[in-house]
N, C-alpha and C positions, 0 to 999 in steps of 0.2 A: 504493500500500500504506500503510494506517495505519501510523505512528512515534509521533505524539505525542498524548498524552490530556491533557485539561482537567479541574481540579474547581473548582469554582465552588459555593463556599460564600456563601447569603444572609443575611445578616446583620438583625437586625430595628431598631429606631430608636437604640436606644443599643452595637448590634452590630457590629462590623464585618463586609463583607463579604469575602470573600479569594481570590485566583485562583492556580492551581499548575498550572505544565507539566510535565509528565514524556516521556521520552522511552525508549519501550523499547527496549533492545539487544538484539538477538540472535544468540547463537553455532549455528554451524552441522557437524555432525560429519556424514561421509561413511556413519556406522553409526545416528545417531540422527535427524540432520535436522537442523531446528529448533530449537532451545532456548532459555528465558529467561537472558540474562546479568546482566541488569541493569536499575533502574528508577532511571534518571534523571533527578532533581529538575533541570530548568531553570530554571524562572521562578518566582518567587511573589513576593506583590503582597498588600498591606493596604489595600483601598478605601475610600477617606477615608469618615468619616462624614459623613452628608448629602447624599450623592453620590445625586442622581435617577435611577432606574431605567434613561432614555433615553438616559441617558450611560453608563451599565455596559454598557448593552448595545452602543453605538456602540463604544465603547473593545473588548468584546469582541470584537467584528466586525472590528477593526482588529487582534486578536491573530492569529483564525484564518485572515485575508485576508495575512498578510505572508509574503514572500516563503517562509520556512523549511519552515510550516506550513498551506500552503494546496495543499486536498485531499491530506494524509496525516495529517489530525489529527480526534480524535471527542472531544466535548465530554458532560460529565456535570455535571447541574445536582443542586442541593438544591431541591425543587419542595416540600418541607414546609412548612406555614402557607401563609404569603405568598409562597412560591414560585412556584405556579399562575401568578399573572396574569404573573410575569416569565418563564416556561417558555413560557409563547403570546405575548410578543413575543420573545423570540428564535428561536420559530421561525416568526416573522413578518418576520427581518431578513434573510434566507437568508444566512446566513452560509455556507455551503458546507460545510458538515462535518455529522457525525453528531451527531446530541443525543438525551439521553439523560436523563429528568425521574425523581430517584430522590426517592424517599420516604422518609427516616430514620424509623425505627421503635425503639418499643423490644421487638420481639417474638423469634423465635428462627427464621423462617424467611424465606429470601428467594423472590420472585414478578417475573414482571415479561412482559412481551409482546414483548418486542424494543426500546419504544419508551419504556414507562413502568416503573418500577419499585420496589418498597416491599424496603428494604434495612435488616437490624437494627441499628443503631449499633455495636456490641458489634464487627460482623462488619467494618466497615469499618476500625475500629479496629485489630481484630486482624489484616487484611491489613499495615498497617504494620507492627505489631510483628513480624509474620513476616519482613516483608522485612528490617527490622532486624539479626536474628537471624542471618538467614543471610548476611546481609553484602552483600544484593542491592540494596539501595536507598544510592545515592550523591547526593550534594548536589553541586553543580556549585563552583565557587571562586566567592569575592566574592558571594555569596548574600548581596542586602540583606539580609535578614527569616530570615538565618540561627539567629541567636543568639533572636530570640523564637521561632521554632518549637522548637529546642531546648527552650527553656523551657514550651514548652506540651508537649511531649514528656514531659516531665518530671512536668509536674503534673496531667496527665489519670489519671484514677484513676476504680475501679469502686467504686460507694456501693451496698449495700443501702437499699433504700427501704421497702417493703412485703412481706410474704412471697413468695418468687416474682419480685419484680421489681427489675430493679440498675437503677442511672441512669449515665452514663456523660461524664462532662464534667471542665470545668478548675475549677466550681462553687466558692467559697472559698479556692481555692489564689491569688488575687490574679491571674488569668492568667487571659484566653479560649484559646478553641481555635478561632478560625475558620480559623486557617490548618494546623491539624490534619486539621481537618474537609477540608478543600480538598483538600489532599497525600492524605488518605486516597480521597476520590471520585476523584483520577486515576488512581492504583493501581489502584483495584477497576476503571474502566474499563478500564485498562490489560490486566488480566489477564482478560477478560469476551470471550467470540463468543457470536453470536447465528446460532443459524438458527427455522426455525417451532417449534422446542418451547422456545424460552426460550434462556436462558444460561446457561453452560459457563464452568466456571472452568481458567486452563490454567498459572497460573503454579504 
């Protein structure tokens, strides 16, 4: 049974790239079932700049191969731009898990086959802030890259840009978001089934 989701933010040459595990909890009632408890930040990770493609991905391989998270964890890439070519080698490493190539948008509707997927910014965004809200999303103790997610938490902000269209980043605030980005792509996996009409949001 999946527990643990990946996001895996790509970073471009002056970007960092960033990796977040979450681990979903679930409470169980004898009148309702199933239920989401909780979205737990595990791991997250700022990959050095410079860091060659073929080592992200070996390093990734060696996340979803250990012992904790091997076969109960599904991985969600950022496959926008320069994502492509590293979405088809990682699912050339078999890593053993599910993958999942999302396409950051800026539009207002999501799409996707099971396999690939064009996701608005906006929406990935506001899955954190939900989980925030409701008190759903926990950070683990001694979270290295605690205090800078904070901080990108803090300064990710909606810009109007053109009529009709917002931009959505850490833009001028002195802060990136890759590790925003990342924590949000586990989430939305996190909260994501797939059968043949697409995906279901359940949290």
């Amino acid at each position: 049974m999946t527990q643990f989701y990946l996001g895996l933010d790509l970073g471009k040459r002056r970007d960092h790239s960033a990796l977040a595990v979450v681990e979903r909890v679930q409470a169980y009632s004898p009148y309702s079932g199933a239920r989401l408890s909780s979205i737990d930040l595990r791991f997250l990770e700022r990959i050095p700049l410079g860091t060659p493609y073929p080592v992200l991905v070996n390093a990734i391989r060696n996340v979803v191969q250990s012992d904790l998270l091997r076969g109960r964890c599904a991985l969600a890439v950022d496959a926008t731009g320069i994502g492509g070519p590293v979405v088809d080698m990682l699912r050339h490493a078999q890593l053993g898990c599910e993958l999942s190539a999302v396409t950051i948008t800026g539009g207002e509707h999501q799409s996707g086959n099971g396999y690939e997927y064009s996701v608005p910014k906006q929406d990935l965004i506001a899955g954190v802030q939900v989980l925030l809200e409701l008190g759903q999303l926990r950070f683990a103790r001694r979270l290295p890259e605690a205090a800078s997610l904070v901080r990108e938490l803090v300064d990710v902000r909606m810009t109007n840009t053109t009529p009709g269209r917002v931009r959505i980043g850490a833009d001028g605030c002195g802060q990136h978001d890759d590790l925003v980005m990342a924590l949000s792509l586990a989430c939305w996996r996190a909260g994501c089934r797939e059968n043949s009409f697409g995906t279901h949001r359940i949290v």
